[in-house]
NUKE-805584 format. One record per residue (C-alpha): x, y, z; residue in three letters; chain. Coordinates in Angstrom, 3 decimals, decimal comma. Layout:
<recs>
[rec [X Y Z] ALA A];
...
</recs>
This chain:
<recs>
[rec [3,836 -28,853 -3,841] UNK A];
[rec [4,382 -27,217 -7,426] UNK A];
[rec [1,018 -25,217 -9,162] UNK A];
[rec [2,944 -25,356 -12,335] UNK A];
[rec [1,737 -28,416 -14,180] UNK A];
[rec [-1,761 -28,019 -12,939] UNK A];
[rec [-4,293 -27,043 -15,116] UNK A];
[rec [-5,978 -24,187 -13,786] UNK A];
[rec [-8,495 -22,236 -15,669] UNK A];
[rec [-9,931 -20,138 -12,620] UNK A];
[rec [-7,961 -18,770 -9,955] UNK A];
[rec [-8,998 -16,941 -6,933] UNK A];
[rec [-6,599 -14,223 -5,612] UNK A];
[rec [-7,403 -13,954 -1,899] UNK A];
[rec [-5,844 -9,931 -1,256] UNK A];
[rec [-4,175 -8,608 1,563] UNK A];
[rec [-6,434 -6,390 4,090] UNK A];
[rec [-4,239 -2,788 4,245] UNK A];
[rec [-3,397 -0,334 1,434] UNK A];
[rec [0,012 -1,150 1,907] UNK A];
[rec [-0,021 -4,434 1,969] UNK A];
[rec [-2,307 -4,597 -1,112] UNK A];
[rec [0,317 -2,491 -3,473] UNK A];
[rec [3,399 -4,802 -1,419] UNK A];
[rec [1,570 -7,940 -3,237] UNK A];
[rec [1,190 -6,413 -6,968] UNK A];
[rec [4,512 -7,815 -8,377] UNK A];
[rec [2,634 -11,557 -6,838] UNK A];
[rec [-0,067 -11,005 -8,635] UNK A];
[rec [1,853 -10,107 -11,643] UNK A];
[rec [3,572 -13,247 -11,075] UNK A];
[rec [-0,041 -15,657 -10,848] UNK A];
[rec [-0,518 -13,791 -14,442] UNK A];
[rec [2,646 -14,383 -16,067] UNK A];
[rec [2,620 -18,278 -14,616] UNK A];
[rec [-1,311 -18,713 -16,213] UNK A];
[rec [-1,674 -16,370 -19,096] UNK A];
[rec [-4,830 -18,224 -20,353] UNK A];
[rec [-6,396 -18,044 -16,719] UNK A];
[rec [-9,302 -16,012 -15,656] UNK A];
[rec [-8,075 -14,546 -12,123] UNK A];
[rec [-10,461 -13,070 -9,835] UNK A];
[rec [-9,158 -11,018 -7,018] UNK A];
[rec [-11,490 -11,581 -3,311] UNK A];
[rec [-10,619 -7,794 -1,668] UNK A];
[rec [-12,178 -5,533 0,789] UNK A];
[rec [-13,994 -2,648 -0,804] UNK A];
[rec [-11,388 -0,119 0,063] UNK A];
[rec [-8,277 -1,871 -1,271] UNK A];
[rec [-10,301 -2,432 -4,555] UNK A];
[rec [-9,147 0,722 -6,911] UNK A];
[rec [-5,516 -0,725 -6,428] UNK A];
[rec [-6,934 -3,908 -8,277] UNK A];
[rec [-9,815 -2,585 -10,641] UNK A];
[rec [-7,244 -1,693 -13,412] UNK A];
[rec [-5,062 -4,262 -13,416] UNK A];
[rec [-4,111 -6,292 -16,458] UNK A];
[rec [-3,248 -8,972 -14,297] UNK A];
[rec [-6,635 -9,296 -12,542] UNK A];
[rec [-10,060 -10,551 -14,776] UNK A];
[rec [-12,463 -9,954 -12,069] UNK A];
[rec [-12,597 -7,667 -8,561] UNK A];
[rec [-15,070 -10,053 -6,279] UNK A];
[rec [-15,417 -7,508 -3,177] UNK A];
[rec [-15,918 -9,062 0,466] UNK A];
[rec [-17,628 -6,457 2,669] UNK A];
[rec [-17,232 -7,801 5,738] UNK A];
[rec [-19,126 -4,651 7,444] UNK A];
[rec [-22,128 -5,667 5,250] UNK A];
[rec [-23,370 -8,653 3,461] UNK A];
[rec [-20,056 -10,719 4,345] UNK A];
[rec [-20,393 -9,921 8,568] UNK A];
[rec [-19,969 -12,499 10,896] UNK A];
[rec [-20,450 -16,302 10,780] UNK A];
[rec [-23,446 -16,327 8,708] UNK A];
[rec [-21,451 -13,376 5,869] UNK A];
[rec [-18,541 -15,642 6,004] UNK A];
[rec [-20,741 -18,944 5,013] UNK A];
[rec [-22,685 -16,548 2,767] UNK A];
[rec [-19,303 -15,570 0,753] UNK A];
[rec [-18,528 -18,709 0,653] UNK A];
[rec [-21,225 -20,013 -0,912] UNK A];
[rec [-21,067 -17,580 -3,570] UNK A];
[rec [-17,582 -18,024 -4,316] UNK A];
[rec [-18,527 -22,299 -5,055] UNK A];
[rec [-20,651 -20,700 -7,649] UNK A];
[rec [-17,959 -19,676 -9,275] UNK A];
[rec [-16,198 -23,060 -9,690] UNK A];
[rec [-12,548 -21,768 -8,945] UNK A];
[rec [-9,747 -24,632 -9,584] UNK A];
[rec [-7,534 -22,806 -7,049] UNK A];
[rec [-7,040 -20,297 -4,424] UNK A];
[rec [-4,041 -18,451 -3,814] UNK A];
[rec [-3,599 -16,747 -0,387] UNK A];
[rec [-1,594 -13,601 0,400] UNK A];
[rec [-3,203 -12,952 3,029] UNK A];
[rec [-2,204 -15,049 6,324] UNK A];
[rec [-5,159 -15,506 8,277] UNK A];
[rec [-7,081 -18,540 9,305] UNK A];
[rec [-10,292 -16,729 7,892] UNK A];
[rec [-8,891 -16,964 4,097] UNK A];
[rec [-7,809 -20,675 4,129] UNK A];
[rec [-11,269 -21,373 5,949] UNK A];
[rec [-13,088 -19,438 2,953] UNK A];
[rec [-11,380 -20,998 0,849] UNK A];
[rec [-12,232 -24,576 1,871] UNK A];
[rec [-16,012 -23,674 2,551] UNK A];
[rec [-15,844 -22,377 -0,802] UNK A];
[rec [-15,083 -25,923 -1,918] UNK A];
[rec [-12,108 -25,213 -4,291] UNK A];
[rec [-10,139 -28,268 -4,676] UNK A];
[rec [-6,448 -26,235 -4,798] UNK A];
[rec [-5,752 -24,078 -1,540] UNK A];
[rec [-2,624 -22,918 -1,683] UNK A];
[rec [-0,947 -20,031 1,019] UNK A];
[rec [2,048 -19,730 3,618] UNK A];
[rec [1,350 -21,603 6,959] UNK A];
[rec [0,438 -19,253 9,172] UNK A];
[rec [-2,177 -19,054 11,651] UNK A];
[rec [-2,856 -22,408 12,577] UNK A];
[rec [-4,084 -23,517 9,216] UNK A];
[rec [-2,226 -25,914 7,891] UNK A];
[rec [-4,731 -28,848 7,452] UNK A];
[rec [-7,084 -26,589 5,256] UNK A];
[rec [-4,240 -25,681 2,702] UNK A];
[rec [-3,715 -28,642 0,050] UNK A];
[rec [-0,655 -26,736 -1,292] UNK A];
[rec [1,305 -25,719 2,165] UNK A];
[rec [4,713 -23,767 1,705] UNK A];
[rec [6,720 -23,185 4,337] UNK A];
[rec [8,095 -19,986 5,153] UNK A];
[rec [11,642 -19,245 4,666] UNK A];
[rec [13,507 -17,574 7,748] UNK A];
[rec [15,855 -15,675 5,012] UNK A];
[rec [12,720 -13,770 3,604] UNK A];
[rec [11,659 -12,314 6,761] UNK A];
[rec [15,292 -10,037 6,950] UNK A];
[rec [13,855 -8,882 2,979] UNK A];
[rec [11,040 -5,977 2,010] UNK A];
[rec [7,993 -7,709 2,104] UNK A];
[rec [7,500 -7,271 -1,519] UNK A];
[rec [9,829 -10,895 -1,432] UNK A];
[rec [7,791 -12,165 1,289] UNK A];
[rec [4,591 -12,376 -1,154] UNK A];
[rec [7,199 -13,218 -4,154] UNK A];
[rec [8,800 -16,133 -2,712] UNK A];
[rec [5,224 -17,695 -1,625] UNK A];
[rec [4,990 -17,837 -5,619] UNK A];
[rec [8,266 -19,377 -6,268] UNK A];
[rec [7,407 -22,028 -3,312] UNK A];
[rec [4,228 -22,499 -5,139] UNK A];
[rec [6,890 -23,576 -8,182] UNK A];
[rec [5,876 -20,533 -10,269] UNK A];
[rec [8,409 -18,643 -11,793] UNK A];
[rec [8,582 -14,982 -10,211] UNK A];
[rec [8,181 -11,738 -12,636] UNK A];
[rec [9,572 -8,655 -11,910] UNK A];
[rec [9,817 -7,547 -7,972] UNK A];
[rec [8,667 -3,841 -9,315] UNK A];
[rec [5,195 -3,099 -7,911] UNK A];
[rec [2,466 -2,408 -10,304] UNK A];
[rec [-0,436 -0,051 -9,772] UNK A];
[rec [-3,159 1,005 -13,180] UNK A];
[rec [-5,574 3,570 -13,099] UNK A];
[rec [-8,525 4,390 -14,905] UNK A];
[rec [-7,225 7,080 -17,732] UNK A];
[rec [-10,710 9,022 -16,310] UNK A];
[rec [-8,967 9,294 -12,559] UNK A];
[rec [-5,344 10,144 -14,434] UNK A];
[rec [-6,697 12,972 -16,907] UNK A];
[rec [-8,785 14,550 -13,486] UNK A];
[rec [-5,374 14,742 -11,599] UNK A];
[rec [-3,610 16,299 -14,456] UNK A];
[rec [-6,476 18,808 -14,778] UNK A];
[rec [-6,398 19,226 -10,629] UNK A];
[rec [-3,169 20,142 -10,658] UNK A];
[rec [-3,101 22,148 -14,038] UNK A];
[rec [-3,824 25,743 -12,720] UNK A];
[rec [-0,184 25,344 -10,389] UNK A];
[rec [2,568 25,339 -13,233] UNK A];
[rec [5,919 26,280 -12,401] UNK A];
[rec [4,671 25,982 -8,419] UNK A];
[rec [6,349 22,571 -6,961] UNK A];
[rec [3,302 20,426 -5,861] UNK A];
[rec [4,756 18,503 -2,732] UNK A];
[rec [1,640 16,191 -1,019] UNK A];
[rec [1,967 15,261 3,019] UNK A];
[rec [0,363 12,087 4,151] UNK A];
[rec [0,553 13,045 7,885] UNK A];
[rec [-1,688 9,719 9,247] UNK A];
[rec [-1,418 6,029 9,241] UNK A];
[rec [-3,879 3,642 10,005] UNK A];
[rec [-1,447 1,767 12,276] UNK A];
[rec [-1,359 4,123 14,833] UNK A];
[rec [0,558 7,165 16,342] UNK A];
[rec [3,639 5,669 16,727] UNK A];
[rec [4,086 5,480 12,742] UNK A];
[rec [3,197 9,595 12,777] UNK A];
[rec [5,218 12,561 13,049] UNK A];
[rec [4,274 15,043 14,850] UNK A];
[rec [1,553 17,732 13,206] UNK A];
[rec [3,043 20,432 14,244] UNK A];
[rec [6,194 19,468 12,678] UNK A];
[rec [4,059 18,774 9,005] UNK A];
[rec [2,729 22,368 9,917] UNK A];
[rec [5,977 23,886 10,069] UNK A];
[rec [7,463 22,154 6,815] UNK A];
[rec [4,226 23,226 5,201] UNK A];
[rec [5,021 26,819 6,555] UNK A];
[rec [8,530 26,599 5,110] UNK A];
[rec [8,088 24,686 1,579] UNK A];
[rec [5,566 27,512 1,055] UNK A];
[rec [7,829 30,341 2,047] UNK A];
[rec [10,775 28,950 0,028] UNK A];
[rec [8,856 27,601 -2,819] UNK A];
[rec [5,920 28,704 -2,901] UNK A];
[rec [4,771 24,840 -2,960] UNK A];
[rec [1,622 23,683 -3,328] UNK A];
[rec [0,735 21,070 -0,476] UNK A];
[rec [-2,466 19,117 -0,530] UNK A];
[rec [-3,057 17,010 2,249] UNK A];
[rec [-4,320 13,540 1,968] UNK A];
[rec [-5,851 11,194 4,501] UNK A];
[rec [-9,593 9,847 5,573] UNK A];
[rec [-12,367 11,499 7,355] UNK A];
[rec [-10,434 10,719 10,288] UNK A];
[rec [-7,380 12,725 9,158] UNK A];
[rec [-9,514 16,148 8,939] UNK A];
[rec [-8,651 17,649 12,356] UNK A];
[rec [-4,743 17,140 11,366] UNK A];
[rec [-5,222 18,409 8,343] UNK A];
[rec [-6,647 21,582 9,157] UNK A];
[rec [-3,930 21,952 11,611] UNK A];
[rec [-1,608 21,901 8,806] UNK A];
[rec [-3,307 24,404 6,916] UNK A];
[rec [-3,579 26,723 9,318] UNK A];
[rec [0,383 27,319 9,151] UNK A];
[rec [0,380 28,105 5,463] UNK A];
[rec [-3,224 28,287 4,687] UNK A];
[rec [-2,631 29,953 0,920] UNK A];
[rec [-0,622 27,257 -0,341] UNK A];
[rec [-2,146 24,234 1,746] UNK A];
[rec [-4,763 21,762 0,052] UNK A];
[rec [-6,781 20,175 2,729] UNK A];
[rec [-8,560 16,872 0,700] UNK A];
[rec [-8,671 14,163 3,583] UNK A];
[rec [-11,765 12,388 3,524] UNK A];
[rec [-12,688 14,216 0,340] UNK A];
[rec [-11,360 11,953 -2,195] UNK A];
[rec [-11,792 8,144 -3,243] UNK A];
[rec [-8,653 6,244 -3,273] UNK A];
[rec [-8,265 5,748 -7,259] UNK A];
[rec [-8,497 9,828 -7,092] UNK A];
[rec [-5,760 9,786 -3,901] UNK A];
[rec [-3,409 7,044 -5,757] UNK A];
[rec [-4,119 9,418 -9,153] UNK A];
[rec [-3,338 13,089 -7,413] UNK A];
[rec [-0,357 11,161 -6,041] UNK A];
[rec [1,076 10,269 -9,037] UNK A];
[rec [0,667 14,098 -10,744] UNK A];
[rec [2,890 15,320 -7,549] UNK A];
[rec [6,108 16,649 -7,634] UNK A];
[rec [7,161 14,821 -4,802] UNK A];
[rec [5,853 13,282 -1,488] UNK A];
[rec [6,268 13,401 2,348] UNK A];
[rec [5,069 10,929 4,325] UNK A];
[rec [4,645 8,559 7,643] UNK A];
[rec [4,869 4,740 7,103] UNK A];
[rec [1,675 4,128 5,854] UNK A];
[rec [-0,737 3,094 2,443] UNK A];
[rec [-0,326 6,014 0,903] UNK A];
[rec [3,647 5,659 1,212] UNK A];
[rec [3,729 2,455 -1,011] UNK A];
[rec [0,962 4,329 -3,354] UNK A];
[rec [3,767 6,979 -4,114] UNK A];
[rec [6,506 4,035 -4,556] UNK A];
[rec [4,408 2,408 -7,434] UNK A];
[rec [3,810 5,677 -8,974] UNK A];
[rec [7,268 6,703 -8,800] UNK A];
[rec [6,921 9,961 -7,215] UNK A];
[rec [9,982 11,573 -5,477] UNK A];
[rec [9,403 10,976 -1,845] UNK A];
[rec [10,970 11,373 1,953] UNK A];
[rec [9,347 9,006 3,818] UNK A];
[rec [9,688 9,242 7,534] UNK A];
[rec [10,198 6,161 10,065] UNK A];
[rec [9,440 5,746 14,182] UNK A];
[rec [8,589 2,408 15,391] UNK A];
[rec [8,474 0,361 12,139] UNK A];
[rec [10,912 -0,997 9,813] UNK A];
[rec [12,517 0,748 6,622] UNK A];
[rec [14,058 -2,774 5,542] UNK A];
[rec [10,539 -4,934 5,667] UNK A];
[rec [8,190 -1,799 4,623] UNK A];
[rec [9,830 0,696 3,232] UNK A];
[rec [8,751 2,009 0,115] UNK A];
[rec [9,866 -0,172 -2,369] UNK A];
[rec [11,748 2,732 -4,712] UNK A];
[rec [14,622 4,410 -6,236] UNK A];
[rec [13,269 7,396 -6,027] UNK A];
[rec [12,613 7,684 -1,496] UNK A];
[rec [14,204 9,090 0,867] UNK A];
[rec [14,069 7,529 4,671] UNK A];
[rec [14,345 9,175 7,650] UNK A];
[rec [15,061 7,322 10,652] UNK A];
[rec [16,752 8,104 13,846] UNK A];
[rec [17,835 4,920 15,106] UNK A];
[rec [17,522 3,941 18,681] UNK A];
[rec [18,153 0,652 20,426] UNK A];
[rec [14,208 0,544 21,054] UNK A];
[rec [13,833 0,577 17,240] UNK A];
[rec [12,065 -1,497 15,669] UNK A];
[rec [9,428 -1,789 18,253] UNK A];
[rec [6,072 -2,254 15,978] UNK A];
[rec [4,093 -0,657 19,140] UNK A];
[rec [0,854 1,074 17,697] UNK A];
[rec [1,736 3,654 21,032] UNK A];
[rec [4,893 5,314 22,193] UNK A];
[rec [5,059 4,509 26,423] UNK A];
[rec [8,299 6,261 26,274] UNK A];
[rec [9,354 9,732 25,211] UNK A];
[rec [8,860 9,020 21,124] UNK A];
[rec [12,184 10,266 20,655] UNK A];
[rec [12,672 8,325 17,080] UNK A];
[rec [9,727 11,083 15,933] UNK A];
[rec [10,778 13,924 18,445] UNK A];
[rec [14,256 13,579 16,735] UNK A];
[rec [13,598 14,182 13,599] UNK A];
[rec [13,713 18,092 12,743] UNK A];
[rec [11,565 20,121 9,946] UNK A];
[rec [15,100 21,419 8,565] UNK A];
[rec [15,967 17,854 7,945] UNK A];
[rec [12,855 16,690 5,909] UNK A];
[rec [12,855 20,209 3,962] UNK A];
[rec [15,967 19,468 3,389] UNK A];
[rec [15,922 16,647 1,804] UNK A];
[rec [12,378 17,842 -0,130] UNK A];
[rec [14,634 20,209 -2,150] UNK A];
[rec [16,752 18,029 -2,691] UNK A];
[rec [14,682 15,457 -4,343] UNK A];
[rec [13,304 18,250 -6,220] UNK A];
[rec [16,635 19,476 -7,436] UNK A];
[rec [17,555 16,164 -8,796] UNK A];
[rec [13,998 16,336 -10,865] UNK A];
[rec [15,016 19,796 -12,682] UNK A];
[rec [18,590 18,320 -13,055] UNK A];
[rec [17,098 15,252 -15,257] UNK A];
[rec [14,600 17,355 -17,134] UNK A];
[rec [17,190 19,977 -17,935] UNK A];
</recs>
């Protein structure tokens, strides 16, 4: 069933959950823009996918669900919803899969629901599409894409999209201001996921050790509060040249510093698809999960991946010998650092 003659003057956005997933669905929401220029569009996101939203020219409105808070359990849920029928939206367009946002959705009262059927949903979705097998063996950049185009919307461009206040961009600049003519190369050693996604620390240690001996780089960590014992283990093999900033920046100043680097190293995680929409050179390094689905989405990356038959598993937890991590050597990912780097001075010169 086709949104494209409808009339709609407000239309909720309901956003995916993860980081990732969140910059994976910006060319979508660039599409819902492009398909209703005169609409106001509200995006419904959890507070700490937000920042990848709050600058957007496609988006009108960031409407926040904090499900740890206000929104928590049964009563949140019913709360939210009530608060969203305030707001008189004509249609809701789900990106995110769950039960939970079609059930919103309908206790929210707006008339057009419209999302993938997933989850057991079906009856609560007035505008059902059905998911094409094709578009599972594509980046999931499609995946959110072609839920548009079964909507009958006309797709924009697949390139993902991320805006940031020019406050957060002119603060990176100045961060990384004092290092000219030092390469500024930024490791994202976590990932939400789990440990299967990660490479070893020791391993970021030793690249860190190396990209400081050969480069003198400057390497500032990023991650959470929960990243801070890795981290510090990172800096301790190069601790002149290592920046250690998890859990000490918000994620508009993370997806800012990001952009300002020279290039990127990282496990499949968030912060991986941050560096794909800001275009930064990047190796990104695979395990468990797959390059073709979630890779980043750029010209500009580098994947590592050793392949075995076990691959792609999606465990959260190696129960083997995590050989597709153990595999991959420091030498390798240096390697291909410089690389990256040398193709940079080659353009500017």
């Amino acid at each position: 069933m086709s949104l494209s003659g409808l009339q709609l003057n407000k239309i909720l956005i309901r956003s995916t959950n993860w980081i990732g997933d969140a910059v994976m669905t910006t060319p979508a929401v660039r599409t819902v823009r492009q398909n209703f220029p005169g609409a106001h569009i509200a995006i419904l996101a959890y507070p700490w996918v937000a920042d990848i939203f709050r600058n957007s020219p496609h988006v009108d409105e960031v409407i926040l669900y904090n499900k740890t808070g206000e929104h928590r359990g049964v009563k949140g849920l019913w709360r939210l919803g009530r608060e969203l029928a305030g707001a008189e939206f004509d249609a809701a367009i789900l990106l995110q899969n769950a039960f939970e946002a079609a059930l919103l959705a309908f206790l929210a009262g707006i008339p057009v629901r419209a999302g993938y059927i997933r989850d057991a949903r079906r009856l609560l979705l007035t505008h059902p599409v059905r998911i094409d097998p094709g578009v599972r063996k594509l980046h999931q950049v499609h995946y959110y894409q072609e839920l548009c185009r079964g909507l009958g919307l006309a797709p924009g461009p697949d390139q993902l999209f991320l805006r940031l206040s020019p406050e957060v961009e002119i603060w990176a600049r100045e961060f990384v201001s004092g290092f000219s003519g030092r390469p500024v190369i930024g490791f994202n050693p976590g990932a939400a996921y789990g440990p299967a996604k990660c490479w070893p620390v020791e391993r970021y240690g030793r690249l860190a050790g190396l990209l400081a001996d050969k480069l003198d780089a400057v390497i500032p960590v990023f991650g959470t509060a929960a990243d801070a014992a890795t981290a510090g283990a990172i800096r301790s093999f190069a601790p002149e040249n290592v920046i250690d900033l998890a859990g000490n920046t918000s994620l508009a100043e993370a997806m800012a510093l990001i952009g300002v680097c020279d290039g990127f190293v990282s496990n499949d995680s968030g912060l991986m698809h941050v560096a794909a929409a800001r275009n930064t050179p990047m190796v990104a390094i695979f395990g468990s999960t797959d390059p073709v689905a979630t890779g980043p989405f750029s010209e500009r990356a580098v994947v590592i991946q050793k392949k075995m038959t076990c691959q792609p598993c999606f465990k959260t937890h190696c129960k083997s010998d995590f050989q597709c991590m153990n595999d991959i050597g420091v030498e390798e990912v240096a390697e291909a650092v410089e690389k990256l780097l040398g193709e940079q001075r080659e353009k500017r010169d």
